[in-house]
DOSEVEX-881876 format. One line per field, with one value per residue (C-alpha): residue number from 1; x, y, z. Coordinates in Angstrom, 3 decimals, always signed. Layout:
num	c(NUM ...)
u	c(X ...)
v	c(Y ...)
w	c(Z ...)
//
This chain:
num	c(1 2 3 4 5 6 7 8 9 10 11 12 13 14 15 16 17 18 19 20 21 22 23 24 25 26 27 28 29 30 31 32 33 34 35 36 37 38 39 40 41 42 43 44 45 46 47 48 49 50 51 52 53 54 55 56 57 58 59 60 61 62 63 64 65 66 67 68 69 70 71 72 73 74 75 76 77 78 79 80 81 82 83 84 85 86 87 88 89 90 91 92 93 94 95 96 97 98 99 100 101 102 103 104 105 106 107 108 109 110 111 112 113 114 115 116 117 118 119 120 121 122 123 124 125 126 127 128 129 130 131 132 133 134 135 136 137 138 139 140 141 142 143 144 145 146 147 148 149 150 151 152 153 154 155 156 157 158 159 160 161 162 163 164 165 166 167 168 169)
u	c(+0.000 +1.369 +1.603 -1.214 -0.037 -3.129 -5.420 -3.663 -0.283 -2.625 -0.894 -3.198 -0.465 -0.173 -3.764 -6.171 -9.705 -12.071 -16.316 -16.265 -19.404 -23.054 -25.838 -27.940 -31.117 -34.693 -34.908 -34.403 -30.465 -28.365 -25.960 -22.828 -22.159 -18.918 -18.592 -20.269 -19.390 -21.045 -21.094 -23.381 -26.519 -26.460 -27.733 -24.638 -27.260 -27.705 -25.624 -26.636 -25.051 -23.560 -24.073 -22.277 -23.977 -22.741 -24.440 -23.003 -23.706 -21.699 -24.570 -23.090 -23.655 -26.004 -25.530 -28.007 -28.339 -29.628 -30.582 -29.371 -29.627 -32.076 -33.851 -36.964 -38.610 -39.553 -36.328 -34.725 -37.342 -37.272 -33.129 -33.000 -35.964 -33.787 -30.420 -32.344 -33.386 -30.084 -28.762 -31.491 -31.818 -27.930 -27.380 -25.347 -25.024 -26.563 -28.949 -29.847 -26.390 -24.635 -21.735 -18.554 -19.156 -16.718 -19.166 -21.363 -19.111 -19.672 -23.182 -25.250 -28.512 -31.434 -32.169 -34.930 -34.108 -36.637 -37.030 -37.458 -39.830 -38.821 -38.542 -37.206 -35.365 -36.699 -34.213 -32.607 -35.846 -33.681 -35.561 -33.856 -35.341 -36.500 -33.014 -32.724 -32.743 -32.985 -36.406 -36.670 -34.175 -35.163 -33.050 -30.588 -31.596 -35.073 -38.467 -39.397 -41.149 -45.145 -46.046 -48.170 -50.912 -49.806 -49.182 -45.455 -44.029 -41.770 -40.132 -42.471 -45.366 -42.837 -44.982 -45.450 -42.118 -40.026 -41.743 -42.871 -43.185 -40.090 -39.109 -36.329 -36.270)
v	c(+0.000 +3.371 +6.340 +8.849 +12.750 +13.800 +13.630 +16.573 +13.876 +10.927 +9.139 +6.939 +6.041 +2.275 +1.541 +0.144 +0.879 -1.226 -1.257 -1.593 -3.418 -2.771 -2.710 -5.724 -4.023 -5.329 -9.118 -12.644 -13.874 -16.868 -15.401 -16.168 -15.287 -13.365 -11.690 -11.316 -9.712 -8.388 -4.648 -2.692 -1.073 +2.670 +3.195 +1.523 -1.185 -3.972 -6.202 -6.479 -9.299 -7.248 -9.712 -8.887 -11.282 -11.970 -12.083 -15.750 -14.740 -11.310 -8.323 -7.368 -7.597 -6.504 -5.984 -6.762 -5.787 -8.510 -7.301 -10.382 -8.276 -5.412 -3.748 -3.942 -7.472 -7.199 -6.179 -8.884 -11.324 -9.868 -10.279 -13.827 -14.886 -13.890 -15.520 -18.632 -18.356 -17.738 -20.970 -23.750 -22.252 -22.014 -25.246 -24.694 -27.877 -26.368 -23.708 -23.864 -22.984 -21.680 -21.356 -19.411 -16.629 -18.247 -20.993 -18.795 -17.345 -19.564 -20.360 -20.194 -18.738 -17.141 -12.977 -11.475 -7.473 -4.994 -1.531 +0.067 +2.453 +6.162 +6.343 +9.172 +8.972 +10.339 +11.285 +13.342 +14.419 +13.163 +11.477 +8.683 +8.048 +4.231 +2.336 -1.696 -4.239 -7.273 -8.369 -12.659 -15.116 -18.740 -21.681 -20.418 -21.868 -22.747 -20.797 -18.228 -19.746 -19.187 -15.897 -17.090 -15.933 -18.809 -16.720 -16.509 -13.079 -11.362 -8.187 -6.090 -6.945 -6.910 -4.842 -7.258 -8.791 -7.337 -4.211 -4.275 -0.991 -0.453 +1.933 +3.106 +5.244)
w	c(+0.000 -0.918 +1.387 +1.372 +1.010 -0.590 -4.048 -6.102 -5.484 -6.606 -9.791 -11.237 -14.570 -13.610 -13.267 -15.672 -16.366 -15.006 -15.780 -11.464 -10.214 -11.093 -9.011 -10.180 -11.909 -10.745 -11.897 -10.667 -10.431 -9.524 -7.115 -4.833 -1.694 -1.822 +1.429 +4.551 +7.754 +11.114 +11.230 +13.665 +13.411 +12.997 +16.047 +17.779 +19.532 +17.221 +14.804 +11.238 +8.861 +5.755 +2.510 -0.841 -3.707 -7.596 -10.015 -11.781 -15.592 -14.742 -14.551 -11.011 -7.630 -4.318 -1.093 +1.720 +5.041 +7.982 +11.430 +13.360 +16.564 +16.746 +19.319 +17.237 +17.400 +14.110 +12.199 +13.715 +12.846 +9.313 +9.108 +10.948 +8.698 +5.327 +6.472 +6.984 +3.720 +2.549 +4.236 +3.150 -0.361 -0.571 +0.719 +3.863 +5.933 +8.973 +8.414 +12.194 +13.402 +10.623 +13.081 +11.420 +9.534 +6.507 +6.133 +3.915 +1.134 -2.099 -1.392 -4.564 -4.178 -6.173 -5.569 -6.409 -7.163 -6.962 -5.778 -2.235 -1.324 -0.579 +3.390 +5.427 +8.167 +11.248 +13.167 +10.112 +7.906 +4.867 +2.605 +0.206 -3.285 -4.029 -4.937 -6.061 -3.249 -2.262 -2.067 -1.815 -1.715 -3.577 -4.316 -7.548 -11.469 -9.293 -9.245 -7.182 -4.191 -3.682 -1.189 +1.772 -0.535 -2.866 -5.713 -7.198 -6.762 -9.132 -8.989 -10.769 -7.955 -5.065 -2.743 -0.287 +0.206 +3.054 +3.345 +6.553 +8.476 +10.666 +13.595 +13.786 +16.439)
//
């Protein structure tokens, strides 16, 4: 690693031009898991599992967010509900005690992208724009498993997948 001074000293002549990574645009993908790691909440009083995804056929990747700890019951339901999904659709030999962290990088698994709602944060006022995320996880090269309604979702009627309301307060 080279010394920092400052940006007007940057010399970029060595270094090649790269597309960097894409966002995955809304739409069903066969993924891997290529990184995950525990970072915490915002607030500084939870833990949320941090989730980078591939896409396999090369249109770019997605990160996603899992409260494993949360002082809100239902954001950690929400998180601990999608890592379990991650872990039987991916195929990881223990889904109910996934123990190390390392155990989940490689596993193959179906995303569904789609796009969030705008939401403002009340602490702040800001308000953020709808951007892509993930919306369903599903077993990768396999269908997109039934809603509890029994219909198939897909990310065009995404409306009721993992948009319950949150506080985060």
């Amino acid at each position: 690693m080279s010394e920092w001074t400052s940006f007007a000293d940057l010399n970029l002549t060595d270094v090649d031009v790269r597309g960097g990574s894409a966002i995955l645009e809304p739409g069903n993908y066969s993924c891997q898991l290529t990184n995950a790691e525990i970072v915490k909440t915002k607030s500084g009083k939870g833990r949320q599992l941090k989730v980078e995804f591939r896409d396999e056929s090369g249109g770019g990747s997605i990160t996603d967010w899992l409260n494993i700890q949360n002082e809100s019951d239902i954001a950690q339901k929400i998180g601990r509900e999608k890592l379990k999904a991650i872990l039987e659709f991916g195929g990881h030999e223990n889904p109910n005690k996934p123990g190390d962290i390392t155990s989940l990088a490689g596993l193959r698994v179906g995303v569904a992208v789609g796009m969030s709602k705008e939401r403002k944060d009340p602490r702040t006022g800001t308000v953020y724009g709808p951007k892509r995320e993930v919306k369903q996880y599903f077993k990768a090269n396999g269908a997109i498993p039934p809603t509890s309604s029994g219909v198939s979702s897909s990310p065009d009627d995404d409306s009721h997948l993992f948009n319950d309301e949150l506080n985060f307060a």
